[in-house]
N, C-alpha and C positions, 0 to 999 in steps of 0.2 A: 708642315712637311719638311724632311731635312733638306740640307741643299751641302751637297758635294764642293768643294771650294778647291783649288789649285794647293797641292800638298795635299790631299785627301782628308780634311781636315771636314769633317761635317758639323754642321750650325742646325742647330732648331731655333724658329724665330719665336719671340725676338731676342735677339745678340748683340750688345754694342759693344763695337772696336773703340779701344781703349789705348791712346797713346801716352806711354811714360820713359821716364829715362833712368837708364839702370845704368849705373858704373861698366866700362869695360870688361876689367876682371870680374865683378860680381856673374855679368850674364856667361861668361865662358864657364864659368862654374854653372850655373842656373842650365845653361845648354847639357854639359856634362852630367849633370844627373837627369835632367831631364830624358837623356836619350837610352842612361843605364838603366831608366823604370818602364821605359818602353813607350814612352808621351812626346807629343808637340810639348814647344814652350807653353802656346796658350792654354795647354789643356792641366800643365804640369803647372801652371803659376793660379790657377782656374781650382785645381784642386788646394794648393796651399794657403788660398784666400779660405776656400770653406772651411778647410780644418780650422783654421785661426779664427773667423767666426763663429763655427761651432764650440770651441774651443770657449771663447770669451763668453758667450752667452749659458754656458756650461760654468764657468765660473761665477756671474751675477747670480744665478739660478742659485749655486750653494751659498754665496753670502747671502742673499736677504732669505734663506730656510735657517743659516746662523743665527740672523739676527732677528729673526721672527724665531726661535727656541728660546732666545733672547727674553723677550717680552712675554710669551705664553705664558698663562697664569692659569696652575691647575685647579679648578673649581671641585671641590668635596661635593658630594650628592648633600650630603646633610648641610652645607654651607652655600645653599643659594644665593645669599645678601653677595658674596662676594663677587656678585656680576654686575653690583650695582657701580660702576667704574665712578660714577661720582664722587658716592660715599668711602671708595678707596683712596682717592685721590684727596680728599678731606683728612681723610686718617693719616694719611702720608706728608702731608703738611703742618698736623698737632703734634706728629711725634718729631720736629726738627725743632 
């Protein structure tokens, strides 16, 4: 159930308060927009975590589809053998 908190700030549990320390200026800034997008700090710093989370695991996501394009190895219907990773890996060693 939410809980109403002092500043109207409402919590769905569970929540943990999280103490850091931010530069002076930085947070008069961090306040400042915070109040132009219409947010608390903690809801306006709450969302720039998830962006940047979302953000980063949006990035992992495309390099290993990079690097897994990478390695794909188009199999020929008529060229079954060539699933036999052994025997490619043999071949790939004769021919250095």
């Amino acid at each position: 159930m939410p809980v109403l908190t002092a500043g109207n700030t409402v919590y769905t549990h569970p929540v943990a308060k999280v103490m850091i320390s931010i530069p002076d200026k930085l947070l008069e800034r961090l306040d400042l927009r915070a109040k132009e997008v219409g947010e608390s700090r903690s809801g306006f710093l709450q969302h720039l975590v998830e962006r940047e989370v979302n953000a980063d695991e949006q990035r992992r996501r495309e390099e290993l589809n990079r690097l897994w394009d990478e390695v794909r190895i188009e199999v020929p219907a008529d060229r079954p053998d060539l699933l036999d990773v052994v025997q490619l890996i043999r071949e790939d060693r004769e021919s250095h």
